[in-house]
KOLDREN-229008 format. One line per 2 residues: number of its first residue (from 1); their letters; for each residue x, z, y of N, C-alpha, C, O, CB. Coordinates in Angstrom, 3 decimals. Last residue first. Glycine has a CB too. Layout:
# KOLDREN-229008
NUM) A) X/Z/Y/X/Z/Y/X/Z/Y/X/Z/Y/X/Z/Y; ... .
This chain:
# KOLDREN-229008
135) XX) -31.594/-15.745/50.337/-33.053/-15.838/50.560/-33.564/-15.147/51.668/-34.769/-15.180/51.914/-33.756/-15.388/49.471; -29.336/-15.243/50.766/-29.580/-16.628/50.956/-31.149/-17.081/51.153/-31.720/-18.029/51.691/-28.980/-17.315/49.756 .
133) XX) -28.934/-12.907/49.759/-28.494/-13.158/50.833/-28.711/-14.427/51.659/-28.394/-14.635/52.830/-27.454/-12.962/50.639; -29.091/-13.232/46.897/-29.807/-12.344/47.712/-29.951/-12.722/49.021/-31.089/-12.878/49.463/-29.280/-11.157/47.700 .
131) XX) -26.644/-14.998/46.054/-28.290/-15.401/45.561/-29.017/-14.158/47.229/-29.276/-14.568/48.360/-28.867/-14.492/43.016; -24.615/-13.257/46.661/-24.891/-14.317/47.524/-26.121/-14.749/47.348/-26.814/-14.934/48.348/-24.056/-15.332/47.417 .
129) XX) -24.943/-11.250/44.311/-25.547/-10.898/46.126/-25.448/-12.041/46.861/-26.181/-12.042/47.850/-24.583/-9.717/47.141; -24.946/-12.551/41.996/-26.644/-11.620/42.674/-26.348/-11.641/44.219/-27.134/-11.925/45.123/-26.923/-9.433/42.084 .
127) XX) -22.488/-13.479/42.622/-23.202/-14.396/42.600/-24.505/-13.912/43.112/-25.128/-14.350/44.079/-23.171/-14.948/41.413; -20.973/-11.123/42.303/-20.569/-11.959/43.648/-21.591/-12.741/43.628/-21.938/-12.944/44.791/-19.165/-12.807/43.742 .
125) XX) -21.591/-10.059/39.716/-22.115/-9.239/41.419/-22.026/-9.962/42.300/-22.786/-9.805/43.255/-21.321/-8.025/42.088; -20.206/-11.859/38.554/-21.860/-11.828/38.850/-22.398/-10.981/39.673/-23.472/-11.098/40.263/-22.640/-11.567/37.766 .
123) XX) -17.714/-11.223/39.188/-18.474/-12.837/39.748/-20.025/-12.303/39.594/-20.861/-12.382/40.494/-18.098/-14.617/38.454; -17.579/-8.188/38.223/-17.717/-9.142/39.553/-17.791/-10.328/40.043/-17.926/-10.531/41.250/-17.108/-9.060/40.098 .
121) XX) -18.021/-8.886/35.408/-18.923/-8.214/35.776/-18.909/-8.497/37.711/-19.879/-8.875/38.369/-18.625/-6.659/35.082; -15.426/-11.001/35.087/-16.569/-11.027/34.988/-18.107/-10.357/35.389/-19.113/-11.028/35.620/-16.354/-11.048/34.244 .
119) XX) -13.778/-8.705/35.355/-14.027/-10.035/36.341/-15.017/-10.751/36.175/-15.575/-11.206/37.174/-13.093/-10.995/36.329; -14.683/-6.776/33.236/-13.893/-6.785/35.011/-14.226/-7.893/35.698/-15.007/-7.871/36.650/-12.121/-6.852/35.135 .
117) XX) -13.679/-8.050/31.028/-14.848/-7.940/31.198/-15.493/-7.808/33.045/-16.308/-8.433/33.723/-15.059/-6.755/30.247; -10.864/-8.488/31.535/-11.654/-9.641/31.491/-13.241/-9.811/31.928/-13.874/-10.665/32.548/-11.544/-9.960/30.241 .
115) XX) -9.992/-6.168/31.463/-9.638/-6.783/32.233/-10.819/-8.170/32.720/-11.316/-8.567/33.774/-8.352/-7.012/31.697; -10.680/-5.651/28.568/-11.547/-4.856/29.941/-11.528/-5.647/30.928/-12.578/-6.009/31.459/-10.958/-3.463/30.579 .
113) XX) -9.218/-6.949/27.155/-10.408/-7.533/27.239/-11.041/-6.915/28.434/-11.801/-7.523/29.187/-11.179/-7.402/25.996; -6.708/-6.130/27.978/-7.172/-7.754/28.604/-8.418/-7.628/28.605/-9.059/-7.972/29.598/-6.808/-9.199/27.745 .
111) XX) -6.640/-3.435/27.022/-6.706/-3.413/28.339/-6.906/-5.346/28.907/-7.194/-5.675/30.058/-5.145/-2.488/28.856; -6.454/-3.435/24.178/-8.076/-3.146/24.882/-8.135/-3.698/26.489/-9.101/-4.179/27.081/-8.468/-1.189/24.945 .
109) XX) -4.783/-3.984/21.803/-4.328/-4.225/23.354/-5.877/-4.383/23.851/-6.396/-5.499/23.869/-3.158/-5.809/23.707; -3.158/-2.321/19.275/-4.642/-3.142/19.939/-4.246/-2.599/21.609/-3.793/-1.634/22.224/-6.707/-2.304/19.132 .
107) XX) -0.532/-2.925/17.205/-0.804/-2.458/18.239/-2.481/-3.009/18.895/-2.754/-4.209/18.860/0.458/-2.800/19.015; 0.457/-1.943/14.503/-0.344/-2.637/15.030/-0.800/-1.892/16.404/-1.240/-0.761/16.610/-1.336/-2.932/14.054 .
105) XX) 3.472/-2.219/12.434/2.621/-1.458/13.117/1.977/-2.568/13.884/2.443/-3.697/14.038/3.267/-0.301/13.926; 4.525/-1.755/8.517/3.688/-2.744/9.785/2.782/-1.753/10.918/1.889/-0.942/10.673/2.317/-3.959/8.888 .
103) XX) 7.308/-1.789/7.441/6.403/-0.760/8.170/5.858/-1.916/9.180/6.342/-2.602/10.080/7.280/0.752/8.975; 7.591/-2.592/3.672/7.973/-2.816/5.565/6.951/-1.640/6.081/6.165/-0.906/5.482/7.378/-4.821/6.488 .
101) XX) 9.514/-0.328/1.651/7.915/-0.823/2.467/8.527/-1.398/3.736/9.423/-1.028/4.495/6.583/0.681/2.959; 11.682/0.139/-0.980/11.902/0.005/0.925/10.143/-1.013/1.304/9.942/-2.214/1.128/14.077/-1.521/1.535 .
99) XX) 10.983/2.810/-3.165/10.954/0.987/-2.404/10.991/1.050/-0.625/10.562/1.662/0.353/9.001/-0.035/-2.895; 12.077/4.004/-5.463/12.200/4.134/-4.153/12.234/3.144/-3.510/13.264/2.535/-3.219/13.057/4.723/-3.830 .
97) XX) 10.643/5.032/-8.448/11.055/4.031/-7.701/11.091/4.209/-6.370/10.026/4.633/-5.919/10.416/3.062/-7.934; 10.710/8.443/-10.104/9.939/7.210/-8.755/11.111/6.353/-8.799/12.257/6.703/-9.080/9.572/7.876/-6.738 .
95) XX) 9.202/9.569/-13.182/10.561/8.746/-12.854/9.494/8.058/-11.569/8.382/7.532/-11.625/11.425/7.430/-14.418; 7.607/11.521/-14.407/7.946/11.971/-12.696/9.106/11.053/-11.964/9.725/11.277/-10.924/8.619/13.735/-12.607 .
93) XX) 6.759/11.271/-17.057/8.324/12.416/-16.541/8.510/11.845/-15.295/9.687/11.623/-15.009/10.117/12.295/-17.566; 5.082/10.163/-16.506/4.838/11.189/-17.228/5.800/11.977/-16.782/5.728/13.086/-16.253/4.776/11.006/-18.566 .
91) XX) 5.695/7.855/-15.925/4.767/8.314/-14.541/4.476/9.817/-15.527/3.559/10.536/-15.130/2.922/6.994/-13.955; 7.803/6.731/-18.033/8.159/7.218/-17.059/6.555/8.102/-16.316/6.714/9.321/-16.376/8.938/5.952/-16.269 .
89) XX) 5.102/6.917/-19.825/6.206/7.803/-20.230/7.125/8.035/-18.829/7.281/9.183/-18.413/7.113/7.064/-21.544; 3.760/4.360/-18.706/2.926/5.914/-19.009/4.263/7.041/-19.017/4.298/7.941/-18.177/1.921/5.948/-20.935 .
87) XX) 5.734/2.574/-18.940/5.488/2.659/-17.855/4.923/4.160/-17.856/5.447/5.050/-17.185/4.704/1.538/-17.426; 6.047/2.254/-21.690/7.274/2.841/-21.020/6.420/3.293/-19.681/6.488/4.492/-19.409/8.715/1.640/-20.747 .
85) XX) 3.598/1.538/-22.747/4.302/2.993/-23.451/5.206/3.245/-22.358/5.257/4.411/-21.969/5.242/2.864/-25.105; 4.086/-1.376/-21.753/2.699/0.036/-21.252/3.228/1.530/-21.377/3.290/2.410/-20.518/1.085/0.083/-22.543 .
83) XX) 6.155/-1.789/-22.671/5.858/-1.905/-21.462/5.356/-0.698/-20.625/5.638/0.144/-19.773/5.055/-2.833/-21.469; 8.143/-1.859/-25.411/6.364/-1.390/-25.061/5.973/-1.202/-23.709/5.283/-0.189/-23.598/5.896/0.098/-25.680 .
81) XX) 10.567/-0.614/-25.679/10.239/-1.669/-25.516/8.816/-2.503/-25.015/8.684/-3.548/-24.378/10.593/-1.857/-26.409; 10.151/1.887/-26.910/10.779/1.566/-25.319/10.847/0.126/-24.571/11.077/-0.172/-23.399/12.293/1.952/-25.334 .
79) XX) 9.799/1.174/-29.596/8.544/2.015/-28.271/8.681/2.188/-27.121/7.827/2.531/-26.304/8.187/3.345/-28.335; 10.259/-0.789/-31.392/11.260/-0.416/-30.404/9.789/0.003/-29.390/9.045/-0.714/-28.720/12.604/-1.871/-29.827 .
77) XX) 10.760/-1.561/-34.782/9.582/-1.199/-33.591/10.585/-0.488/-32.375/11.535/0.255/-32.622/8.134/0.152/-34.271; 12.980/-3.691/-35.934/12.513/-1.731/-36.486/11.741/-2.243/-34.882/12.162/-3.100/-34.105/14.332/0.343/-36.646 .
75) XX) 11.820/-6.001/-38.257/12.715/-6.207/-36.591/12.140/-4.539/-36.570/11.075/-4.205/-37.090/11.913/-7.796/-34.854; 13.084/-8.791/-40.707/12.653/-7.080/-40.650/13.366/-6.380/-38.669/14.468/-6.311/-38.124/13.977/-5.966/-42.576 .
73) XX) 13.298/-12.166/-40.334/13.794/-10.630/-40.700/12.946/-9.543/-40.473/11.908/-9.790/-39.859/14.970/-10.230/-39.959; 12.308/-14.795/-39.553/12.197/-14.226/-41.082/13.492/-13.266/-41.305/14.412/-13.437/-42.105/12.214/-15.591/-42.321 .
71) XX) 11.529/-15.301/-36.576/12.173/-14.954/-37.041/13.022/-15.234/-38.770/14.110/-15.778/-38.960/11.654/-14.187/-36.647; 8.599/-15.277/-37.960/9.177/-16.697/-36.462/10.793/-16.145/-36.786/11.308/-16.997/-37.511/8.417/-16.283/-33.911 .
69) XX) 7.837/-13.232/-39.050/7.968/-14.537/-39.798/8.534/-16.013/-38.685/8.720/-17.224/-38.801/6.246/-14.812/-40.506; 8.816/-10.393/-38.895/8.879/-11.104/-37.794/8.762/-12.664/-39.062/9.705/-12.939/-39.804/10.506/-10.693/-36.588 .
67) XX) 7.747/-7.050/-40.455/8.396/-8.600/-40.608/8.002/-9.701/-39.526/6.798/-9.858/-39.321/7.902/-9.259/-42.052; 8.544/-4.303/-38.336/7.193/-5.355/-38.817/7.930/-6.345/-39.309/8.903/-6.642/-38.615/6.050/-6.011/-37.593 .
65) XX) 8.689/-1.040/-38.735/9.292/-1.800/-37.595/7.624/-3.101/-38.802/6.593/-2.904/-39.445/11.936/-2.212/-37.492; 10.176/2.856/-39.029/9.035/2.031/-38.733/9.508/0.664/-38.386/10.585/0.649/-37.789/8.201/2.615/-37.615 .
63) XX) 13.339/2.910/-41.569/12.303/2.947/-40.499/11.328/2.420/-40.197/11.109/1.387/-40.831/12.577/2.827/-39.715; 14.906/1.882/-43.294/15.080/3.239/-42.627/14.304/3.684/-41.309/14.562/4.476/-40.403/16.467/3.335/-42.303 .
61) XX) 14.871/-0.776/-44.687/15.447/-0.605/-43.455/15.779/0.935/-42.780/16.671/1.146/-41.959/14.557/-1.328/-42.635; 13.637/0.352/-47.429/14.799/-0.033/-47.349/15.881/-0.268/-46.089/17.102/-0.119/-46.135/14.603/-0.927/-47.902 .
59) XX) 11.023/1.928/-45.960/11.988/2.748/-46.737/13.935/1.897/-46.786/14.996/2.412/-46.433/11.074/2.820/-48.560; 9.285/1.079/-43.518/10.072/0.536/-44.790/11.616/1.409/-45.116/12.755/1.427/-44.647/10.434/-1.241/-44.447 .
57) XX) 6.094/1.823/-42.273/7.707/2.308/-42.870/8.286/1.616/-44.023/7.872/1.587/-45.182/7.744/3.840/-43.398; 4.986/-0.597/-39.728/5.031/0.393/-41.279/6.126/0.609/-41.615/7.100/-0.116/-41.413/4.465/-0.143/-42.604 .
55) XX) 2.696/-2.362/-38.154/4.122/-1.641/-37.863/3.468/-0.396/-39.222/2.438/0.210/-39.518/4.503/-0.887/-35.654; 1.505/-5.707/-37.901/1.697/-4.342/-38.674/2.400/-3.597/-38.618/3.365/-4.037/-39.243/1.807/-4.293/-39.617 .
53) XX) 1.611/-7.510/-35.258/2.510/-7.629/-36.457/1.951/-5.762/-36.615/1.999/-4.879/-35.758/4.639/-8.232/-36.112; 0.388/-10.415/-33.407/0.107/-8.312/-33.579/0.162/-8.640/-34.746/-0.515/-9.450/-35.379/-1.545/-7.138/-33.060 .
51) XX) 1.760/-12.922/-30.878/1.351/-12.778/-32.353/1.463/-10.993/-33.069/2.562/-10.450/-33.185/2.533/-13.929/-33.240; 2.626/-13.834/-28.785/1.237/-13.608/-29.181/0.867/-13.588/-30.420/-0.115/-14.104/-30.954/0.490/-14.409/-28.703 .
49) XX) 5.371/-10.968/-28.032/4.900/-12.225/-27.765/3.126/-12.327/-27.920/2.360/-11.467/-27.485/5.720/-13.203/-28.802; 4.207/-8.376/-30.207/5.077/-8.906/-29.883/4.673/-10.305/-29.371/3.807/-10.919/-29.994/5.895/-8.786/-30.809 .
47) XX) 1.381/-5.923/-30.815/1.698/-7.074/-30.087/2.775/-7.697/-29.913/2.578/-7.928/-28.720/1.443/-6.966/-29.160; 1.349/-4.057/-33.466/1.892/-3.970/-32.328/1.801/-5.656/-32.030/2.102/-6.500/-32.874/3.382/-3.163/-32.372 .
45) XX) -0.204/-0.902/-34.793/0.449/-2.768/-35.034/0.765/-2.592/-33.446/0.609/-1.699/-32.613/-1.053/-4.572/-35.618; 0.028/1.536/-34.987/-0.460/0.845/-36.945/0.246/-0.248/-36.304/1.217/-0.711/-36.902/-2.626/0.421/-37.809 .
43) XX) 2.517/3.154/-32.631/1.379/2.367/-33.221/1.122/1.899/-34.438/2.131/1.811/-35.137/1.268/1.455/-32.706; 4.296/5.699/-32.166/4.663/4.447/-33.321/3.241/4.464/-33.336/2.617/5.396/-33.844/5.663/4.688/-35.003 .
41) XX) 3.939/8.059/-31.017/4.462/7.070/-30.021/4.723/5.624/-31.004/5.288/4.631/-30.546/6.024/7.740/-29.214; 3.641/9.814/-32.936/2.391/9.711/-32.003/2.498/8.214/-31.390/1.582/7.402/-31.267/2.398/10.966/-30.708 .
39) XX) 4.761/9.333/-36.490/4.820/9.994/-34.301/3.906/9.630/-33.863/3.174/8.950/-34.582/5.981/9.386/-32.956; 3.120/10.381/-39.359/3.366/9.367/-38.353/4.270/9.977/-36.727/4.134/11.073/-36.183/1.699/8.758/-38.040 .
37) XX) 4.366/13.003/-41.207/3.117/12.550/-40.352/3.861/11.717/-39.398/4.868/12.048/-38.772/2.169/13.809/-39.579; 6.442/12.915/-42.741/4.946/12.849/-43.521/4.626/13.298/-42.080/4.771/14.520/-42.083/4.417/13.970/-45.146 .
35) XX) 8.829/10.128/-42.718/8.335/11.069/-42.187/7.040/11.521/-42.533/6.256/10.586/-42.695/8.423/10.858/-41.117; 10.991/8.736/-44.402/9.501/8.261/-43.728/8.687/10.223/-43.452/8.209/11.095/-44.177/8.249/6.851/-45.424 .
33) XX) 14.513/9.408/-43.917/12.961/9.282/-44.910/11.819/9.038/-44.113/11.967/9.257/-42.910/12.497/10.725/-45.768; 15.919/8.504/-41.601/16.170/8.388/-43.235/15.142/8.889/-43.960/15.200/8.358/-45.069/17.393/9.136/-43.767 .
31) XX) 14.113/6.446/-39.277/14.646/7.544/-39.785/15.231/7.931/-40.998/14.601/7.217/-41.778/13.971/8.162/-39.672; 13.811/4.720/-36.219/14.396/4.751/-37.485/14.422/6.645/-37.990/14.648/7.659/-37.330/16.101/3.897/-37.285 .
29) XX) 12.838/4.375/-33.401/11.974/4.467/-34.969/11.983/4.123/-36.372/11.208/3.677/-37.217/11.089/3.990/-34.928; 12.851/7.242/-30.752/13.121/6.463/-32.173/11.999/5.940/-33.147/10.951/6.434/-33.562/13.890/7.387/-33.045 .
27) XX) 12.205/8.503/-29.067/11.222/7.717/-29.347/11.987/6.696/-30.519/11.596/5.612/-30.953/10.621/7.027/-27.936; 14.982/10.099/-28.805/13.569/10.840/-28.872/12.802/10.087/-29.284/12.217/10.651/-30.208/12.974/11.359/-27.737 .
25) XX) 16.770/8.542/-28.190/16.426/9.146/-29.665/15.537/9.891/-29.661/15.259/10.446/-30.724/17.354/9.852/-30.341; 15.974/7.375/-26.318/16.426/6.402/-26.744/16.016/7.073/-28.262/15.336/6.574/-29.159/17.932/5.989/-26.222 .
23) XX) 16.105/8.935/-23.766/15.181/8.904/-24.135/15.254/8.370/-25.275/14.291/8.873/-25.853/14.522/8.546/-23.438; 17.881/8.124/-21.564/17.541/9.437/-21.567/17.096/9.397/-22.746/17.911/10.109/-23.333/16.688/9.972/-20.584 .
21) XX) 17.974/5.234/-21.716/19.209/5.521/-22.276/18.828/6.995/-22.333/19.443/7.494/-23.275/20.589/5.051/-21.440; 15.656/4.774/-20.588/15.497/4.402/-22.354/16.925/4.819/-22.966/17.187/4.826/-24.168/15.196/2.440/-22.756 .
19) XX) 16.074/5.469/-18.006/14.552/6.383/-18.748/15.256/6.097/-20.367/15.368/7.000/-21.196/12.320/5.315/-18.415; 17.631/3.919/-17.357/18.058/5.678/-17.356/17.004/6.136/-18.002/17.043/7.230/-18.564/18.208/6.590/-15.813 .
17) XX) 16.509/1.753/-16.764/17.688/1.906/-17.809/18.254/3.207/-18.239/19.048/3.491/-19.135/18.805/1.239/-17.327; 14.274/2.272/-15.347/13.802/2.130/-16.660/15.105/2.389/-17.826/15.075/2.845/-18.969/13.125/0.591/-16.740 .
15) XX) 15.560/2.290/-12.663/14.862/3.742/-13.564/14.387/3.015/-14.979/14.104/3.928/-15.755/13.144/4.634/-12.612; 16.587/-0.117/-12.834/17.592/1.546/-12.308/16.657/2.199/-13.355/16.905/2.531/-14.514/17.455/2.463/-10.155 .
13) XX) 14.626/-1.531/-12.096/15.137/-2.200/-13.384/16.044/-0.697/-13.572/16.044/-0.263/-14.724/16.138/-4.018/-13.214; 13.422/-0.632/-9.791/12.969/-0.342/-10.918/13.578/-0.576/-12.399/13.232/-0.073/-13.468/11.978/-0.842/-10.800 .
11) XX) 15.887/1.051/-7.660/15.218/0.189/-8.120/14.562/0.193/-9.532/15.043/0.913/-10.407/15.901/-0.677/-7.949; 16.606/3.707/-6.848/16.350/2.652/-5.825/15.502/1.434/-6.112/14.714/0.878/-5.348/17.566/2.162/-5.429 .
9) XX) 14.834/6.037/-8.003/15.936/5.373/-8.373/15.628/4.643/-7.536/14.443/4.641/-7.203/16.247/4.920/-9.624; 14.888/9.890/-8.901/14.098/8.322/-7.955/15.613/7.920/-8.246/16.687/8.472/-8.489/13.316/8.350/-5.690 .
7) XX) 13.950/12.058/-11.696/14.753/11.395/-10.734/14.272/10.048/-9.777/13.310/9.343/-10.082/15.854/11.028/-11.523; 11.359/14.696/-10.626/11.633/13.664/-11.814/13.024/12.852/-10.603/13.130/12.942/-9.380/9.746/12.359/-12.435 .
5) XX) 9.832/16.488/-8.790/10.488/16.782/-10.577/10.824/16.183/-11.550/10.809/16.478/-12.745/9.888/17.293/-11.353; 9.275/14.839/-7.040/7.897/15.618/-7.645/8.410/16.299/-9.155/7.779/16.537/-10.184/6.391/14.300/-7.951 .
3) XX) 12.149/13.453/-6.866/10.966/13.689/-5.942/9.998/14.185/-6.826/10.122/13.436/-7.795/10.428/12.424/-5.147; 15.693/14.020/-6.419/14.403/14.385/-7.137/13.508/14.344/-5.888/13.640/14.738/-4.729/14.401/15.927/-8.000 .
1) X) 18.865/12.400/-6.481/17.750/12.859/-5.674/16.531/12.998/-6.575/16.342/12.147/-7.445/17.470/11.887/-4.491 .
């Protein structure tokens, strides 16, 4: 099923696995030579956990990525991995989530308070005119 020109998926974990398996070599960030102009989609650094690691081409791995010292290997930059990047990229290519919303309806019920007001407005008619009547 398509909604606005992109696929819907029932669930979100659905559309992200179809977005990065669609997508996987397009946002690569290995390559066999370092490319003379950067991608757009490979940041200078990158946030992993809480620690923003340098993202740079290393010729011997075959790609952009950062030395992980919690680790101590060479980890290649994964742009599908990037939350933000993914989230922008799906609402780019039109990927919906299809969520079941409750449907809250509200009903206003006017007719007690009238009701109310009603009886009220006739005790005090009942009261002015006995008052009246007495004098």
């Amino acid at each position: 099923m398509k909604t606005n020109g992109g696929p819907t998926f029932s669930s979100r974990s659905d559309a992200v696995a179809a977005f990065k398996q669609q997508n996987a070599v397009k946002y690569t960030a290995k390559f066999s030579s370092e490319p003379s102009v950067r991608p757009t989609y490979i940041p200078s650094s990158a946030r992993v956990g809480n620690t923003t690691y340098n993202i740079s081409y290393n010729r011997q791995y075959g790609g952009y990525g950062y030395y992980d010292n919690t680790l101590g290997r060479w980890m290649l930059y994964d742009a599908l991995a990037n939350t933000a990047f993914l989230a922008l990229e799906m609402n780019r290519n039109h990927y919906v989530v299809a969520q079941d919303q409750p449907v809250v309806v509200v009903h206003r019920h006017y007719g007690g308070f009238l009701f109310a007001m009603l009886v009220v407005a006739i005790i005090i008619s009942i009261v002015i005119i006995t008052m009246k009547s007495v004098e």
